[in-house]
C-alpha positions, 0 to 999 in steps of 0.5 A, a space after each residue: 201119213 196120217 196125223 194123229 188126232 188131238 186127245 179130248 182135254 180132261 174136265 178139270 175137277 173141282 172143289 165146287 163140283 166134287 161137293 155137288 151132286 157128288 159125295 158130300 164132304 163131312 163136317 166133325 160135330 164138335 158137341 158130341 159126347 166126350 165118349 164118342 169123340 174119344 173112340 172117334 165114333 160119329 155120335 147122333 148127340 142124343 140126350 140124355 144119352 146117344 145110341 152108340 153109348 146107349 147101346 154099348 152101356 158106355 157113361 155117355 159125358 156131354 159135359 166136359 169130363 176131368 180125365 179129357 185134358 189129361 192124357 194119361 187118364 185119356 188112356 186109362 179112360 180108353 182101356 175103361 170103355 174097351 173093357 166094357 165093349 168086350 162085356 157087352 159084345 161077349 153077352 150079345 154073343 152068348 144071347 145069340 147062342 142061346 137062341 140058335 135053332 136045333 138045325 144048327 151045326 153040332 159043332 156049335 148047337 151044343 157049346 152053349 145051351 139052345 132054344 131047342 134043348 132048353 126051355 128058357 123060364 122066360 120064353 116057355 112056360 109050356 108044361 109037359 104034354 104027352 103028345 111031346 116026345 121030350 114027356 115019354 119018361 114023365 109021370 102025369 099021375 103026380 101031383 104039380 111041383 111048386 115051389 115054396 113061396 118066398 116073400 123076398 124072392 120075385 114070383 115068377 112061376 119056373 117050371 121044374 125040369 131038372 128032374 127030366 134027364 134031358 136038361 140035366 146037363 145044361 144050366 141055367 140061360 144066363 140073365 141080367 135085371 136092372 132093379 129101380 129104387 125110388 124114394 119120394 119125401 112129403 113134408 106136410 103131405 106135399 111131395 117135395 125130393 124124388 130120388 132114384 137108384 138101378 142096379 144091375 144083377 148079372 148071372 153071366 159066366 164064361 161058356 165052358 168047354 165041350 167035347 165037340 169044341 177043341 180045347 183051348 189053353 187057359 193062358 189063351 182066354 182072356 183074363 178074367 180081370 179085363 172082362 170082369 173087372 177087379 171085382 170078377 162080376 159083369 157090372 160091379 155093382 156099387 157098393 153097398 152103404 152103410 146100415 140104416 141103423 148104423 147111429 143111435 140118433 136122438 129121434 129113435 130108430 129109424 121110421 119108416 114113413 117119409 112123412 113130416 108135419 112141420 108146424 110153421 107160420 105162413 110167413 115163414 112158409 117160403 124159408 122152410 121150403 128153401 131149406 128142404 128143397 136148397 139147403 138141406 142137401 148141402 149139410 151131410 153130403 157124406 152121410 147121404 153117400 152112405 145112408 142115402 137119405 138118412 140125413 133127412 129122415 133119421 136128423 133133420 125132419 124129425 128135429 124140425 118137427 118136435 124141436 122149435 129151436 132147430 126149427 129157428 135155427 133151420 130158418 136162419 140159415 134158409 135167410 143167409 142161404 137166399 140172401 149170399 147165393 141169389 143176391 137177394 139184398 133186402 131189409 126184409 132178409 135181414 130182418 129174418 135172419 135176426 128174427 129167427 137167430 134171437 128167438 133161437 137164442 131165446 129158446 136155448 136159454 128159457 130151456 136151460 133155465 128148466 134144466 130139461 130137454 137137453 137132447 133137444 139143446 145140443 141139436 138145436 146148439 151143434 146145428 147153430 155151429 154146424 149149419 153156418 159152415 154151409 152157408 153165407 159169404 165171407 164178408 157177412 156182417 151180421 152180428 152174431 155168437 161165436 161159434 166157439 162160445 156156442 161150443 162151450 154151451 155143448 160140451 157141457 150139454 155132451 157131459 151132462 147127457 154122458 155122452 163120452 162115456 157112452 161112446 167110448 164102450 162103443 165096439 166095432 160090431 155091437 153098440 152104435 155110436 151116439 150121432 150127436 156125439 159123433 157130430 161133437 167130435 167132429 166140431 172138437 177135433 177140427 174146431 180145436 186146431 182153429 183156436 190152438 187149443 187141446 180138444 174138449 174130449 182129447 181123452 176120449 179120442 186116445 181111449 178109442 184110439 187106443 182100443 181101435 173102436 169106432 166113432 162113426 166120424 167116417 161115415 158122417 164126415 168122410 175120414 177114418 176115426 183113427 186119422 181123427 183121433 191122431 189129428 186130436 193128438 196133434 192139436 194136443 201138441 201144438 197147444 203145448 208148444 204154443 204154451 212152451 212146455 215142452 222144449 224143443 228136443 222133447 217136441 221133436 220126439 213127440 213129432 216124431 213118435 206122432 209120425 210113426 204112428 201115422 206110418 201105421 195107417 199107411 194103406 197098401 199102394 193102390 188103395 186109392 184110385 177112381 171112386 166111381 164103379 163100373 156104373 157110374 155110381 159112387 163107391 163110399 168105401 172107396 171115397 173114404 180111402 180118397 178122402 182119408 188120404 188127403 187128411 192124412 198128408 194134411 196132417 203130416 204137413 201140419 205135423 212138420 210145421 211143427 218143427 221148429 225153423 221149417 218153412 214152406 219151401 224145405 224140400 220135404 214141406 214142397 213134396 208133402 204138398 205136390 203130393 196132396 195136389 196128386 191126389 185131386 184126380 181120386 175126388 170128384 169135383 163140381 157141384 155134385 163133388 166133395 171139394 166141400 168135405 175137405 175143406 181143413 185138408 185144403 186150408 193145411 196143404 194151400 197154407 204151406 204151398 209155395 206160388 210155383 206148386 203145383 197145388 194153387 193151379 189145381 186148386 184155382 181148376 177146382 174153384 172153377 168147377 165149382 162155381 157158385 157154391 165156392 162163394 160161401 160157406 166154410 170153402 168160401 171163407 177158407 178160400 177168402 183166407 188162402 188169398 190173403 195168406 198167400 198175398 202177405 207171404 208172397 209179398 213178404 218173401 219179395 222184400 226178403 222175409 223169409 219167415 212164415 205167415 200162420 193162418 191163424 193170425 191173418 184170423 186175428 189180423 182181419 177179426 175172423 172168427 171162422 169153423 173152417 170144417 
């Protein structure tokens, strides 16, 4: 009987070994991009962008995006970047294609144009050659063929064979060019901003079909929306701004030449240079979506260069802008801000003794109101004019110069309307409701409501002109309730009539979505449909407020609000966002919002985005004023008061004099 022989013991695997000599257990890298770790693809964190989005034409986010932390965007951001993947592989198939060799098998040499039947304008500029036997039915005796010059079109030389029988039916190799736009500003011959725009062109279409291929039904191919986009091009490129020639600005047509020389003393040297380099890109940032850098070169430089008003007025804020966002906290600063905000003063009044230069009066006044909303902090205590008594100083200026009646025979497609009267309107329309007043030019707004006519308040501040003009209309009523002349019954028709006519600027569902093309870059028509949108639940809730006896927690009231907090997705936030253009919006929508709406979690998200620049302002002080609006009401409604607290007489309580715009 044999005995079986003892089985050798197994070696015991471990952790320790397995990790040695063997495969490498792999760690996750937490600071890839967003895109990356969404498609769960490793990600070399390259910068400014890693090879895999590089490579795909995917937007490759480091920073963390607002749609990762919702997971409906999530998906939607999903089905975004497939799309793009599938352009990107259908053109390198077709590049691929394109470039087979005539060897190839004729079920495919044919589907698509070759190197071997076509000459690609990039590839072969050979002329014809009579030892070729593609040049038997060329004519050698004939003079070259050239095309005529074209000074808007690229010189590129293309050689002529589509008279030769053998290119005839094929078309042109499709291509892509990416096209850079640079723009470099001087200011005393010194380059100071340098910006840069691409753009691509694409002439990719689907490849058709050939006999030597099967036919395939039309419902098998992909859509042309999921390939295309909603615009049916490869890359939708942005859309296009505005004509340059859009405002009659009150420096002239606009020039050509980028260049300023602007007189300043040595010591104020630094404060110019501030302005331009800080602050200047903080004053306009819708315009400068529009008409990129036509709020420098067509408004700005040229009033700092001839009008030495503007220019005090420009230095003063450069003062308040250094000391509120660098806490710089000295004498000196202090000194300039005054300094320069009296001799800005006195200049204004020696001018209108010599009743001339009124042009140079109303931008110099309008910037003194305007140029604040953009800098200093709440709790700024500087003496100062109020902004409604300067506004005075330019209504008057605006009637003297017919300002009014040149900009109600602005139409639609032939006159352009006055920028310095736009910029009023803006200021009357809004600054109105701060006072409870009627606007200044009310008439005005109902003509050009009326006759459906522009005023370019859209294109310098972001909401349609017909929304403005029924905002102004509001204002009228709440002065005449205020002023109790009109009763209840006849409030509530007016309310009422006053909300069908903001039923007719309702847009079709989904009109508002994601302002940014396939791209990257901002679409400005898009974000004035965002934009105008959130101004016009903002004025309906206004416009309820006017009811008598409604408070902020009727139904009707929450859900205006829980709807204007749904629209936040549609607006980009940060620095670079536009939180900053909606600040009446804001201050309507979070005055009636209650604590558990949804609109004060957003809001609060927002603020953090922005960081810094939610500290001064017109959004700092209208953020300072929700807190002790929503302080006193919400303690109010602890003991039992139901009733609500108006913006406008915490203003009164606490002496602030605010142009929340």
């Amino acid at each position: 009987m044999v005995a079986p022989k003892p089985t050798p013991p197994r070696p015991t695997t471990s952790i320790n070994n397995s990790t040695g000599a063997g495969t490498k257990m792999h760690k996750r890298s937490r600071s890839g991009c967003f895109t990356c770790r969404l498609r769960r693809k490793k990600c070399d964190e390259g910068s400014p962008q890693c090879k895999a989005c590089k490579h795909l034409g995917l937007k490759c986010e480091y920073k963390r995006p607002q749609w990762w932390s919702n997971n409906e965007q999530r998906k939607q951001q999903k089905e975004t970047i497939k799309n793009i993947i599938k352009r990107t592989k259908l053109s390198e198939k077709t590049s691929q294609v394109s470039t087979t060799g005539a060897d190839s098998p004729p079920g495919l040499s044919h589907s698509l144009p070759t190197s071997a039947t076509y000459s690609d304008v990039t590839a072969h500029t050979r002329a014809a050659s009579e030892d070729s036997q593609y040049s038997l039915d060329y004519n050698f005796s004939q003079p070259p063929i050239q095309e005529p010059f074209d000074l808007f079109q690229p010189q590129v030389f293309t050689p002529q064979f589509e008279s030769h029988p053998h290119y005839q039916p094929y078309p042109p190799t499709p291509y892509e060019v990416d096209i850079k736009t640079e723009r470099q500003m001087f200011v005393n011959d010194v380059p100071t901003r340098r910006d840069s725009s691409i753009s691509t062109f694409s002439t990719f279409q689907p490849p058709p079909p050939h006999d030597n291929l099967p036919l395939i039904p039309e419902e098998a191919w992909m859509h042309e929306e999921d390939v295309y986009g909603p615009h049916g091009d490869l890359f939708s490129p942005p859309e296009e701004g505005l004509d340059f020639n859009f405002f009659d600005f009150s420096h002239g047509a606009p020039q050509s030449s980028q260049q300023a020389v602007i007189q300043v003393d040595d010591c104020d040297r630094p404060l110019l240079d501030h302005f331009i380099d800080n602050v200047l890109r903080l004053i306009f940032p819708i315009l400068e979506v529009n008409q990129h850098g036509s709020a420098r070169s067509e408004v700005i430089l040229p009033a700092l260069e001839s009008n030495k008003c503007y220019l005090h007025c420009c230095l003063s804020i450069a003062a308040i802008h250094l000391k509120s966002t660098q806490g710089v906290q000295s004498e000196q600063l202090d000194s300039d801000i005054m300094r320069h905000r009296y001799a800005t003063i006195s200049e204004l009044c020696e001018a209108l003794n010599r009743d001339t230069d009124h042009i140079q009066i109303l931008e110099a006044t309008l910037g003194m109101i305007f140029f604040q909303c953009s800098v200093g902090r709440p709790d700024d205590c500087l003496p100062d004019i109020p902004w409604h008594q300067h506004f005075q100083a330019a209504t008057s200026l605006v009637r003297k110069l017919e300002l009014p009646d040149a900009l109600v025979h602005v139409n639609n497609t032939q006159m352009h309307p006055p920028f310095n009267m736009t910029l009023a309107s803006w200021i009357d329309i809004l600054g109105a409701t701060m006072l409870g007043r009627a606007p200044q030019f009310a008439n005005t707004y109902r003509d050009k409501h009326l006759s459906a006519s522009t005023s370019g308040l859209c294109e310098l501040m972001g909401c349609e002109d017909r929304m403005m003009y029924l905002i102004s209309e509001i204002a009228c009523l709440e002065a005449l309730k205020i002023g109790n002349v009109l009763d209840g019954m006849q409030l509530c028709e007016h309310i009422k009539l006053l909300g069908q006519q903001m039923d007719l600027t309702e847009p079709p569902m989904g009109a508002v979505e994601n302002p940014y093309s396939s791209t990257g870059a901002i679409r400005p028509k898009q974000l004035s449909r965002n934009m105008t949108a959130m101004f016009r639940v903002a004025a309906r809730i206004w416009l309820c407020s006017l009811v008598p006896g409604s408070t902020s927690y009727d139904q009707s009231m929450v859900d205006l609000v829980s709807r204007f907090a749904g629209l936040f997705e549609f607006l980009p936030s940060g620095p670079d966002g536009f939180d900053r253009s909606i600040v009446w919006p804001l201050l309507i929508a979070g005055a009636h919002s209650t604590p558990s709406s949804a609109f004060r979690h957003v809001f609060a998200d927002r603020i953090a985005c922005l960081g810094q620049q939610a500290e001064f302002g017109s959004f700092g002080r209208m953020v300072r004023l929700l807190q002790e609006v929503w302080h006193q009401s919400d303690e109010g409604r602890k003991i039992g008061e139901h009733q609500n607290v108006h913006w406008r007489d915490v203003m009164q309580q606490k002496g602030w004099d605010f142009l929340l715009i």
